[in-house]
C-alpha positions as CSV (number, residue, x, y, z in Angstrom):
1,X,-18.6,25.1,-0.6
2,X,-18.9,21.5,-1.3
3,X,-16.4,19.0,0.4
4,X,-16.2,17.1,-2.7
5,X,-16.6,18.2,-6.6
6,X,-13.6,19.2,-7.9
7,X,-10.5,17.6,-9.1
8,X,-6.8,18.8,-10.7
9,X,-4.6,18.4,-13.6
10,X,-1.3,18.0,-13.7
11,X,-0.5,21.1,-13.6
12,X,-2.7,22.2,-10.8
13,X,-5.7,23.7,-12.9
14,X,-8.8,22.6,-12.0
15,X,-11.0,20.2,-14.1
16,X,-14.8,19.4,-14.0
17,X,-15.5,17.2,-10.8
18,X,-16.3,13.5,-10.9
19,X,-17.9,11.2,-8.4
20,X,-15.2,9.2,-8.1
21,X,-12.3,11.7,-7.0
22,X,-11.9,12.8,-3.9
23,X,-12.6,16.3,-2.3
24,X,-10.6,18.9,-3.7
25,X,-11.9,22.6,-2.4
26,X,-10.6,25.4,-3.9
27,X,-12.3,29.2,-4.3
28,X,-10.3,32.2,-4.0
29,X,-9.9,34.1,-0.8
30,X,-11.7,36.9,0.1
31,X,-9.7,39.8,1.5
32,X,-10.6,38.9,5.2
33,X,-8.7,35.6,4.2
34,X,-5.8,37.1,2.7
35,X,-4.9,39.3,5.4
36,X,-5.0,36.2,7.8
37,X,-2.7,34.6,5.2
38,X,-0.2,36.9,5.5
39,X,0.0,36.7,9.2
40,X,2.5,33.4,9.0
41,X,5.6,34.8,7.0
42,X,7.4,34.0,10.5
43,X,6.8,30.6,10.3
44,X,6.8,29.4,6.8
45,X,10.8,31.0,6.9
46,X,11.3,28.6,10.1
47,X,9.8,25.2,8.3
48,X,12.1,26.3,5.2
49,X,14.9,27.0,7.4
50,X,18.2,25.0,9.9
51,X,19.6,22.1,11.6
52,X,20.7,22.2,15.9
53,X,22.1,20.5,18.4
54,X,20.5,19.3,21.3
55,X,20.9,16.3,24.0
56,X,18.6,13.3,24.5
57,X,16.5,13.6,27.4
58,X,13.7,11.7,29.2
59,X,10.3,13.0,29.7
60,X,9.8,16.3,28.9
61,X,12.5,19.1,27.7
62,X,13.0,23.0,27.6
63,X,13.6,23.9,24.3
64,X,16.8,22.6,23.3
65,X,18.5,25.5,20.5
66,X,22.0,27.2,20.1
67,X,22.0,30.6,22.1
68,X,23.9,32.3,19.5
69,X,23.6,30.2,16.3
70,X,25.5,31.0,12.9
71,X,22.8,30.4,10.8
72,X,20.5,34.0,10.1
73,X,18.2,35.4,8.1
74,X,18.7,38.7,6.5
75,X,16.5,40.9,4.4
76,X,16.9,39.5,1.5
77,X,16.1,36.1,2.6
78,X,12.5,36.7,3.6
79,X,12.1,38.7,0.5
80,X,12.7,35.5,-2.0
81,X,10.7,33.2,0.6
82,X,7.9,35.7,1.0
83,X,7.8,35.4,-2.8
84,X,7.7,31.8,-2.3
85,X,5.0,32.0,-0.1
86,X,3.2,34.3,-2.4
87,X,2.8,31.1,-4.9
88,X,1.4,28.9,-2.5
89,X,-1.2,31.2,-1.6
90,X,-2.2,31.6,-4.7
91,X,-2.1,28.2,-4.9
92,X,-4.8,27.7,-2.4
93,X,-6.8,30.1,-3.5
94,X,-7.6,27.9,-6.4
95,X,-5.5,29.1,-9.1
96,X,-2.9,26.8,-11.4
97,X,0.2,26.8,-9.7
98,X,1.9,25.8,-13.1
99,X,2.1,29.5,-15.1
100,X,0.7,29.5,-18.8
101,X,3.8,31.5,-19.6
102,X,7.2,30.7,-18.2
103,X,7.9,34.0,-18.9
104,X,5.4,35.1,-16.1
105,X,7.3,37.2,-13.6
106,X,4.1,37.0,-11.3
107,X,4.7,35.3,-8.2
108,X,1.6,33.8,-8.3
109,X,2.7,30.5,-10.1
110,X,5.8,28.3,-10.9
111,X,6.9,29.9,-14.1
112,X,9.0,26.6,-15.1
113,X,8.1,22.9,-13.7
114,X,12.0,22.5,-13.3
115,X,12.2,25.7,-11.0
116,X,11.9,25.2,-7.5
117,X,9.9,28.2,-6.6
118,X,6.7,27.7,-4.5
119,X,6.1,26.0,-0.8
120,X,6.2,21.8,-0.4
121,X,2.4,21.0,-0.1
122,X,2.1,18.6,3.3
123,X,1.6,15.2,1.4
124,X,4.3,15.7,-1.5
125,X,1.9,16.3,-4.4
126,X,2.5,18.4,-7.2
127,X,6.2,18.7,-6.2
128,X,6.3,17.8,-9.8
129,X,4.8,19.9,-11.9
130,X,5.7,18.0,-15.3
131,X,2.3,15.8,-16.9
132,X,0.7,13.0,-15.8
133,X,3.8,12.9,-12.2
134,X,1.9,15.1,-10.1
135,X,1.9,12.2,-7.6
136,X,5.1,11.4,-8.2
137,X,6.8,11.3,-4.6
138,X,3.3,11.8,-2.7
139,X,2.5,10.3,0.1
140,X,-0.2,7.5,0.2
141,X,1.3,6.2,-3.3
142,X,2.3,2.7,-4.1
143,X,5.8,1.3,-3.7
144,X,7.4,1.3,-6.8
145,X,9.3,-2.6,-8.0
146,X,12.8,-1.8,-9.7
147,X,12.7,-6.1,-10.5
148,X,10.1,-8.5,-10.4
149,X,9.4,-9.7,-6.8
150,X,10.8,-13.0,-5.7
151,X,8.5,-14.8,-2.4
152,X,10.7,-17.2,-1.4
153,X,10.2,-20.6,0.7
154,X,10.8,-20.3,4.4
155,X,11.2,-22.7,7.4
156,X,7.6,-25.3,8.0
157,X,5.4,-24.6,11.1
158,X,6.4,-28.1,12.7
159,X,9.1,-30.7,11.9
160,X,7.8,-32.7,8.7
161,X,5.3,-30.1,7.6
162,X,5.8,-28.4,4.2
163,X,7.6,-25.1,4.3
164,X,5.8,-22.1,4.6
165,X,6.3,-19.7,2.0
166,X,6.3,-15.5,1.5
167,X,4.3,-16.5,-1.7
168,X,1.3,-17.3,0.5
169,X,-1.2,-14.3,1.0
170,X,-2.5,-13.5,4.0
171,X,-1.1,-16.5,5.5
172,X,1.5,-17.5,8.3
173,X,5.0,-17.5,7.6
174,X,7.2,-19.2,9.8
175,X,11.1,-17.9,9.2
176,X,14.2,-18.1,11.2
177,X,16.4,-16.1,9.2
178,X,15.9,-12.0,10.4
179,X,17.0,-13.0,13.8
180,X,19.7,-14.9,13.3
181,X,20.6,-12.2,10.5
182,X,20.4,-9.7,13.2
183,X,21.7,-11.2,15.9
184,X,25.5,-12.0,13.3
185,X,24.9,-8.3,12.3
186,X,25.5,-7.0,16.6
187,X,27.6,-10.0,17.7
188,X,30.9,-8.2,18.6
189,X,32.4,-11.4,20.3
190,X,35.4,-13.7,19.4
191,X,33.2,-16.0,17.9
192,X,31.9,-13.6,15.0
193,X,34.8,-14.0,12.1
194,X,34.0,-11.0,11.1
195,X,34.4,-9.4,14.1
196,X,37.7,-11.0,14.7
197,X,38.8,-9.9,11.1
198,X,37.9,-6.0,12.4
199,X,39.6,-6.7,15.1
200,X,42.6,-7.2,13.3
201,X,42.6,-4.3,11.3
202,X,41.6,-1.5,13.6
203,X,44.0,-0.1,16.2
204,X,43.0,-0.3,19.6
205,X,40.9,-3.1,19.4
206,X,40.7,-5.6,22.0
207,X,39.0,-8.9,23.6
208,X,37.9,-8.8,27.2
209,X,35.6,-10.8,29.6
210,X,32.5,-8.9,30.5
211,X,31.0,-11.5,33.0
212,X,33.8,-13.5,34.5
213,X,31.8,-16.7,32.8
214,X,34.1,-18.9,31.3
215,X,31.2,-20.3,29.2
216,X,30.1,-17.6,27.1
217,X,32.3,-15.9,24.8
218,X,34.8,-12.9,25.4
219,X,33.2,-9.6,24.0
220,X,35.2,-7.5,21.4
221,X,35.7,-3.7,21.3
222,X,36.4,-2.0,18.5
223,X,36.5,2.1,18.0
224,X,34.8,3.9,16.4
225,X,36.2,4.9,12.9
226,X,36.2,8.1,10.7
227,X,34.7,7.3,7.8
228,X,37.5,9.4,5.6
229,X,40.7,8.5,7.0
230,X,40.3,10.8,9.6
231,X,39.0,13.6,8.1
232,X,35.8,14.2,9.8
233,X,34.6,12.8,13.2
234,X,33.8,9.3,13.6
235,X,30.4,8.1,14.1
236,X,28.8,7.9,17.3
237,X,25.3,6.7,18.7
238,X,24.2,9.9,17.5
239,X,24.5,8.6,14.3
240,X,22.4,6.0,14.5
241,X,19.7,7.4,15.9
242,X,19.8,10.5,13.4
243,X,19.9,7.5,11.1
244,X,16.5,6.2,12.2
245,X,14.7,9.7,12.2
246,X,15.9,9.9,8.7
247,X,14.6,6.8,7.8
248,X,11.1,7.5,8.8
249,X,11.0,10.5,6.7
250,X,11.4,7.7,3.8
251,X,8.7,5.3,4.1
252,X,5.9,3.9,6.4
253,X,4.4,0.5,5.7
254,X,0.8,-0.2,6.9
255,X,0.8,-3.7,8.7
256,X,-1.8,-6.2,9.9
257,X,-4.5,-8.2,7.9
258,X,-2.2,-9.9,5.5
259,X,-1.5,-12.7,7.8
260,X,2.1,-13.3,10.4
261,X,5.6,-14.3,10.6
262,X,6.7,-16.3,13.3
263,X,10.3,-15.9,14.3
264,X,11.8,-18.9,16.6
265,X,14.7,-18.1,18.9
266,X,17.8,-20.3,18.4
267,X,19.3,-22.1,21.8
268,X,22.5,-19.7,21.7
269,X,19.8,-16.3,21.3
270,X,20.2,-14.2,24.7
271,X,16.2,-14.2,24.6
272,X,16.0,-18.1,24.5
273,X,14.4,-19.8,27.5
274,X,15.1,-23.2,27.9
275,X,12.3,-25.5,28.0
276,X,9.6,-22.7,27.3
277,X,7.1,-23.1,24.8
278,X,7.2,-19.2,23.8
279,X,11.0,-19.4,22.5
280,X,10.1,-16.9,19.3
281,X,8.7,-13.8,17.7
282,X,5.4,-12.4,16.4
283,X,5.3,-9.5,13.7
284,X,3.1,-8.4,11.1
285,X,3.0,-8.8,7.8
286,X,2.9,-5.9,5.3
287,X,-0.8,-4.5,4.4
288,X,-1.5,-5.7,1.1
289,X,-3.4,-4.1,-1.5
290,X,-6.8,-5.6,-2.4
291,X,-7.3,-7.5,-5.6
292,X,-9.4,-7.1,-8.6
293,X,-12.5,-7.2,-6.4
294,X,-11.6,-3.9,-4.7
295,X,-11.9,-6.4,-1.2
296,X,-8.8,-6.5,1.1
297,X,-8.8,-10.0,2.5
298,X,-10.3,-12.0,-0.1
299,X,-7.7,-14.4,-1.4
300,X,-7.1,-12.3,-4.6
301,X,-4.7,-9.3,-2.8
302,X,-2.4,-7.8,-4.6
303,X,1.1,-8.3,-2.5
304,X,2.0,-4.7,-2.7
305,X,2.0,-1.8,-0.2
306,X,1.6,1.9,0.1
307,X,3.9,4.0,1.3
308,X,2.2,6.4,3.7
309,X,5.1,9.5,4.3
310,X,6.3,11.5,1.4
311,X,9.3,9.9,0.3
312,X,11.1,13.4,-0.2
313,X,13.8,14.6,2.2
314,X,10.8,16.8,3.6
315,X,11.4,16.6,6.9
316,X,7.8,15.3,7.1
317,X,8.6,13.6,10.7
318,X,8.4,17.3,12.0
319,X,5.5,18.8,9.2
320,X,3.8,15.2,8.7
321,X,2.6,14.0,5.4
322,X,-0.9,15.0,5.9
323,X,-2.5,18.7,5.7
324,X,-5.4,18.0,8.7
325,X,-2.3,16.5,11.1
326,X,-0.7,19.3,10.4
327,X,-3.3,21.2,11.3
328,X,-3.8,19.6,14.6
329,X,-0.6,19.8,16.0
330,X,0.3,23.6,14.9
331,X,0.2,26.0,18.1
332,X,-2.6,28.4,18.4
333,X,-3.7,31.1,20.4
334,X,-7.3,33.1,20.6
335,X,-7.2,36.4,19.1
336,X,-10.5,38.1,19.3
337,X,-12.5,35.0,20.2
338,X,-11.3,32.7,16.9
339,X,-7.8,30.3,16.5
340,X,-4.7,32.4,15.2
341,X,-2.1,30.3,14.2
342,X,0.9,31.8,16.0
343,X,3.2,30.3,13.6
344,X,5.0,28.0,15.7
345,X,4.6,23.9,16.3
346,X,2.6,23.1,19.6
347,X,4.8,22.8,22.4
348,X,4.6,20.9,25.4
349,X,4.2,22.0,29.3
350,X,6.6,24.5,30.9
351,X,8.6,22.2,33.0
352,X,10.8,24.8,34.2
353,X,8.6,27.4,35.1
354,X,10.4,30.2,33.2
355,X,6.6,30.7,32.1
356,X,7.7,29.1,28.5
357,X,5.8,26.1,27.4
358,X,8.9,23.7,26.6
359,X,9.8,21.1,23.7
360,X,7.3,18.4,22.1
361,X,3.7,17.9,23.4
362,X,2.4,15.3,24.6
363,X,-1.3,13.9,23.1
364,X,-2.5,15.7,26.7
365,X,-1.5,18.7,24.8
366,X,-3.2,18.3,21.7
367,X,-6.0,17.1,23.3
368,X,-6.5,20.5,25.8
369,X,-5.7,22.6,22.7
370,X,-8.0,21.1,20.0
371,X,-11.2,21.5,22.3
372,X,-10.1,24.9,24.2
373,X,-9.2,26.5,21.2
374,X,-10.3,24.7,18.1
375,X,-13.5,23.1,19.4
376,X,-13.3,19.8,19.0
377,X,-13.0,17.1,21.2
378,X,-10.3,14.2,20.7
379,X,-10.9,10.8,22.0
380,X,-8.3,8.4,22.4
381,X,-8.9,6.3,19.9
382,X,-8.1,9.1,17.6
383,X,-4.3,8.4,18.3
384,X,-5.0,5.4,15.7
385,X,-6.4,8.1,13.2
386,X,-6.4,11.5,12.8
387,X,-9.8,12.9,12.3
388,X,-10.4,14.9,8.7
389,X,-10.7,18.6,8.3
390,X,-11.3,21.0,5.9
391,X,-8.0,22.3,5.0
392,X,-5.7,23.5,2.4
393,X,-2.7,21.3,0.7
394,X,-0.1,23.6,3.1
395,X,-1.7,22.5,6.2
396,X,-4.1,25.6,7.0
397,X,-7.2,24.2,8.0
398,X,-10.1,26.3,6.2
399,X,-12.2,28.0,9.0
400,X,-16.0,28.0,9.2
401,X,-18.4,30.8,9.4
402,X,-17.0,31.3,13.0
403,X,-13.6,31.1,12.5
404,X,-13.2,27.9,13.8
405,X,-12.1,24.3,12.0
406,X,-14.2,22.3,10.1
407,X,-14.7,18.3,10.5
408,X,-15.6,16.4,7.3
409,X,-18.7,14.4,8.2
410,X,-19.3,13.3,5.0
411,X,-18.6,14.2,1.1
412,X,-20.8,17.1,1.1
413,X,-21.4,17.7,5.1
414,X,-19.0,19.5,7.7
415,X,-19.3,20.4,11.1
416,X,-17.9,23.3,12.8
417,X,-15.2,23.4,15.8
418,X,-16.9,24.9,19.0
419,X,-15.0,25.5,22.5
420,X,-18.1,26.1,24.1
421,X,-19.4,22.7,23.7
422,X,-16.2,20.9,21.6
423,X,-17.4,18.8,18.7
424,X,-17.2,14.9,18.7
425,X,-14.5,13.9,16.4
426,X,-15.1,10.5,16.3
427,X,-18.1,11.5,14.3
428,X,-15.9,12.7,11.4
429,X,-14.0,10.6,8.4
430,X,-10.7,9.4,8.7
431,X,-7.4,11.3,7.3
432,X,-6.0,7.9,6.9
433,X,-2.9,8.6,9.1
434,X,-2.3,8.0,12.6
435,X,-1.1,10.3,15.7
436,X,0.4,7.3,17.1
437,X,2.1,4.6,15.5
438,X,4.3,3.2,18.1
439,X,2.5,3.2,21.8
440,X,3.3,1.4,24.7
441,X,1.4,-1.4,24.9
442,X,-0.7,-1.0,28.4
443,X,-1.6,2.3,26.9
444,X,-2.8,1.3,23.6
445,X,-6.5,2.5,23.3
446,X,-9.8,0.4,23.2
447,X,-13.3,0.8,23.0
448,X,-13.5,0.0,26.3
449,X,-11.3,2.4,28.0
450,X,-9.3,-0.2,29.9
451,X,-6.2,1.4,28.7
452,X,-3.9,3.4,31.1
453,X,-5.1,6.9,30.1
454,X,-2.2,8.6,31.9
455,X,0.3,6.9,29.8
456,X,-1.8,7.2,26.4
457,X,-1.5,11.0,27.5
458,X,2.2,11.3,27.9
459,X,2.9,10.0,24.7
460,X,4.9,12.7,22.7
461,X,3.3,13.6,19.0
462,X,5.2,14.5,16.4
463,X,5.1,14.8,12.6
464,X,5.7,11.0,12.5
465,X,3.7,8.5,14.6
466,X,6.7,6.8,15.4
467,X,8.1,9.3,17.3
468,X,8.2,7.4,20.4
469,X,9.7,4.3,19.9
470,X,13.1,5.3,21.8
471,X,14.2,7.9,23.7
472,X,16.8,9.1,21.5
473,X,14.7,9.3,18.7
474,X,12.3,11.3,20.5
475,X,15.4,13.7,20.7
476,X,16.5,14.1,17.3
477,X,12.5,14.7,16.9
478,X,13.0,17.4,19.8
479,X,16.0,19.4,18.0
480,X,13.8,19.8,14.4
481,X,10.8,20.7,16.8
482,X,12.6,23.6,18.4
483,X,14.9,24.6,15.7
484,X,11.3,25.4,14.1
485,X,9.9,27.3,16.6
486,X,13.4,29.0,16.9
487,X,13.3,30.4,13.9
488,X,9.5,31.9,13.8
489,X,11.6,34.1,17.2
490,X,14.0,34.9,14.9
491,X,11.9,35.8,11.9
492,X,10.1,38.2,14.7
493,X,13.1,39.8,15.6
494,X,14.8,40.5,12.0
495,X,11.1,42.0,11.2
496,X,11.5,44.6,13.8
497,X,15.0,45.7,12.9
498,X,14.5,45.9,9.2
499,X,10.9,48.1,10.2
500,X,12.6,50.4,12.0
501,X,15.0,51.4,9.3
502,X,12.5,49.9,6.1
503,X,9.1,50.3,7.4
504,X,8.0,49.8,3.6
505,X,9.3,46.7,3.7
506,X,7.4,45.4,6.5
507,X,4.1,47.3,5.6
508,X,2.8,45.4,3.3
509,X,3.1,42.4,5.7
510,X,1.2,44.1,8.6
511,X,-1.9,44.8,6.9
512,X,-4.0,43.4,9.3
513,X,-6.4,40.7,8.4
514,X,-10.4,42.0,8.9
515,X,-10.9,38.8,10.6
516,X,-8.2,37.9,12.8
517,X,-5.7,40.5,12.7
518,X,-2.0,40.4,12.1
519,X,0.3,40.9,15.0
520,X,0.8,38.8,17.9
521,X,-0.4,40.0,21.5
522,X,-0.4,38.5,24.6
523,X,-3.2,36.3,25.5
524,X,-4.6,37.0,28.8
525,X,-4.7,33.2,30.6
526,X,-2.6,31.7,28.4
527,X,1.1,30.9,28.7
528,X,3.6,32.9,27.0
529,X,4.8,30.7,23.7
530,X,8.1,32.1,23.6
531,X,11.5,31.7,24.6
532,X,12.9,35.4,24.0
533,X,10.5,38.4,24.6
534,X,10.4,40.7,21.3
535,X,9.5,43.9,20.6
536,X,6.3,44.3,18.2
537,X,5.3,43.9,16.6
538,X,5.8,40.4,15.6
539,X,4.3,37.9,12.8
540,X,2.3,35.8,13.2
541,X,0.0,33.2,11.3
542,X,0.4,31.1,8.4
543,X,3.3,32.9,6.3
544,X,5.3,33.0,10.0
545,X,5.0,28.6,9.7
546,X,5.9,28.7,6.2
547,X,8.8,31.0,7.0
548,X,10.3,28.6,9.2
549,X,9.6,25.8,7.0
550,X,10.8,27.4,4.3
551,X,14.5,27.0,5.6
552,X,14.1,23.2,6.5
553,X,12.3,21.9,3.6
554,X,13.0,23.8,0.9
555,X,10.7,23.2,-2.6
556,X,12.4,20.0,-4.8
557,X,11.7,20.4,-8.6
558,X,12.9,17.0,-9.8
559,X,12.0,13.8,-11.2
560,X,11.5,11.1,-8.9
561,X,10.7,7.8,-8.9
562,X,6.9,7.1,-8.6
563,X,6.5,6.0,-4.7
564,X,2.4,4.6,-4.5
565,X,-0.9,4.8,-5.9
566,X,-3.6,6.2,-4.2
567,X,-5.4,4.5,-1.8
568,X,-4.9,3.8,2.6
569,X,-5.7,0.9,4.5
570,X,-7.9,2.0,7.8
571,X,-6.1,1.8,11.1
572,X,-9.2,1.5,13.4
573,X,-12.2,2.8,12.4
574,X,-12.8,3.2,8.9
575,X,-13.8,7.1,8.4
576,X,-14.4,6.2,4.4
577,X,-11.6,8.8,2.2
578,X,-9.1,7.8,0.5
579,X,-5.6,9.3,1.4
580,X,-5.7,11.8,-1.9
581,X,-9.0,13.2,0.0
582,X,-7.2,14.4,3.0
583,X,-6.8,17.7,1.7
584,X,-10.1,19.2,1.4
585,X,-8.8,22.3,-0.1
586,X,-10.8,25.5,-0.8
């Protein structure tokens, strides 16, 4: 099996390989591999499945789901996903995932590109099965322009210089405006007109001094509102930060090399220091794309950007937008001296010592488990990158001749996981994507290891690398995490009531895999994974994740707009794929 060598239409049939694409690895699975396949029907129902509650909390957090929640599975539910499943596995094993016939009653194909039958692959592609849009909403495409772009002037880097200007590449802008934009936007005090105008419109609004200083200006409260004339519940802080997570499952824009804008402070900012000669703001510019000499930097850059999520309503800030990060931060335990994927996302330390390992991990975490278990050994400079494996577009990572996963070295070279003496990953190519996107700036890795490697550790990983950037956020993260891992319990459970009265049903589900077997077991020195002890037998494996995933992100058949071409700019160290390579399928 070659790393690289084979490419796909539109419609998910293969074509004759070219140099110039990247890997895609497809054969068809032997029957070993099918039975492990069939070991994650738990999971995929949990990734497709529901929405809870849960409470922001600091540092780490028991699993945060409703004790008796209204949402359930029932037979007939896992029957259609399991179909579902079905597809994608077929999928994988190298087959078209677009039927010849739409009158194919299979379950081994999409019958019908408008049908939303079939599993979401990781990164978005071929969520649109109609020609030549394959990509369309993919991750790692290029932003599309509904109008021509306008690069407007903006304020000179000294009194008397010329103005600088968005227009320039790669250069320093110097502008003003976002702050004092911002700053209008959350100024609720008498001196905001248009907070005096809300004032006067909403009941129970008032002025009041919040400092007993005379000189600054009297703060204004106003309540919050229901956005129907009382119908529903107004908005709250929730809110917002739901609004964030949401947002991130939009869009991420790669930043650095295309030059800086320079923000100053304006006397009446709260962040203004008189007499200071640091009185502004530094941030990035977007990446831009290179030019026509396929060199980023050169004076010829395109001024457009790639969009690195899937622009779907995926819920990739739980599933990521990239089949090897996927792979990393799925749970595993050792069945019979090889990684089984239990179904469930990796959970953090057991902080209440119920013997439950509880909420999000922390890079620690996926750090312990990917040489333990998988064999290879992270180094913190991989929170800038994720290191490439061999996997599958769902986010199964493609085992080697021991059972463990594979690194991509090169196009046509991998290297093989080993707990006895964990591989080094910073050896392999680059997925493109990062762990980390937001990290606390003492703890932001180097070369040299100066960095505090206790904080670096602590950082929680989710599906998006931006997962820590407030402590609210990193709730609304923690409620998708174990809603997930909620439902692969559940899936166990509904299994073992509908075997005692259908075993037939369940059957063909428990064939146990040559390889790795299907049902979960305790694992002698390892902590127990979940909440609720169940009877077996339970699911486990890929089809349990899909199961779960299944109820979150269900498949979208529809046209949408066209999101980026391929392409990635490197975080850290350059590892040499583009983003379209990262899924080095069979």
């Amino acid at each position: 099996m070659n790393v690289v060598g084979e490419s796909r239409r539109d419609d998910g049939r293969q074509t004759n390989p070219s140099p110039t694409q990247m890997p895609r690895h497809r054969k068809r699975r032997s029957a070993a591999e099918r039975g492990v396949f069939r070991k994650g029907l738990a999971a995929m129902a949990a990734a497709v499945l529901g929405l809870t509650g849960a409470m922001a909390v600091q540092g780490p957090a028991v699993a945060v789901t409703d004790e008796d929640p209204e949402f359930r599975l029932n037979k007939a539910d896992l029957d259609f996903i399991l179909r579902q499943i079905q597809i994608s596995e077929s999928h994988a094993a190298g087959n078209p995932l677009l039927c010849e016939s739409p009158s194919d009653t299979s379950w081994t194909c999409v019958p019908d590109p408008k049908l939303a039958y079939g599993l979401r692959t990781v990164d978005g592609s071929y969520n649109n099965l109609m020609p030549n849009q394959s990509t369309y909403g993919a991750a790692g495409e290029k932003f599309p322009r509904l109008a021509p772009p306008l690069f407007r002037e903006a304020d000179p880097v000294a009194p008397g210089a010329p103005n600088t200007s968005y227009d320039d590449i790669n250069n320093l802008v110097v502008d003003a405006e976002p702050r004092m934009i911002s700053n209008l936007i959350v100024d609720q005090t008498v001196e905001n007109p248009a907070a005096m105008e809300m004032m006067s419109t909403v009941e129970g609004s008032y002025a009041f001094d919040h400092d007993n200083d005379p000189a600054t200006p009297d703060r204004v409260f106003i309540p919050n509102v229901s956005p129907d004339v009382g119908l529903s519940a107004p908005f709250t802080g929730w809110f917002t930060l739901f609004g964030q997570f949401f947002d991130h499952g939009l869009d991420l824009v790669g930043k650095g090399g295309s030059g800086s804008i320079m923000v100053p402070l304006q006397p009446d900012d709260e962040l203004y220091v008189e007499g200071s000669n640091t009185n502004f703001m530094m941030m990035s510019r977007a990446t831009n794309l290179p030019g026509p000499d396929g060199i980023p930097g050169n004076g010829d850059d395109v001024q457009d950007s790639i969009n690195r999520t899937t622009p779907f309503i995926d819920q990739n800030q739980t599933y990521t937008s990239q089949a090897s990060h996927q792979a990393f931060i799925r749970e595993y335990d050792v069945v019979g001296g090889r990684p089984v994927n239990t179904g469930k996302l990796m959970n953090g330390d057991d902080v209440n010592s119920d013997g439950v390992r509880d909420g999000l991990a922390t890079w620690a975490d996926i750090k312990e488990q990917a040489a333990t278990v998988l064999g290879i050994a992270l180094d913190d400079m991989d929170v800038n990158e994720v290191p490439l494996l061999k996997t599958d577009p769902y986010g199964h990572f493609i085992p080697g001749p021991n059972g463990f996963p594979q690194l991509v070295i090169s196009d046509t070279q991998a290297i093989e996981g080993n707990p006895a003496a964990p591989v080094d990953a910073t050896q392999a190519m680059g997925a493109g994507v990062a762990f980390l996107d937001d990290i606390a700036h003492d703890a932001v890795p180097n070369t040299a290891n100066t960095h505090n490697e206790e904080l670096l550790a602590a950082h929680f990983i989710t599906g998006d690398g931006r997962g820590n950037e407030n402590i609210g956020l990193t709730a609304v993260h923690h409620v998708f995490h174990s809603e997930h891992n909620r439902l692969v319990d559940h899936v166990d459970v509904l299994l073992a009531q509908i075997g005692t009265t259908d075993p037939g049903f369940v059957a063909p589900l428990a064939r146990p895999g040559p390889r790795l077997g299907l049902w979960r077991a305790p694992v002698p020195g390892r902590p127990v994974r979940h909440r609720d002890a169940v009877p077996a037998p339970r699911l486990r494996g890929v089809r349990a994740h899909h199961l779960a995933e299944h109820r979150r992100r269900p498949t979208q058949r529809v046209a949408v707009p066209r999101r980026h071409q391929p392409g990635h700019q490197r975080r850290v160290r350059p590892r040499g794929l583009p983003l379209r390579a990262l899924d080095a399928d069979r």
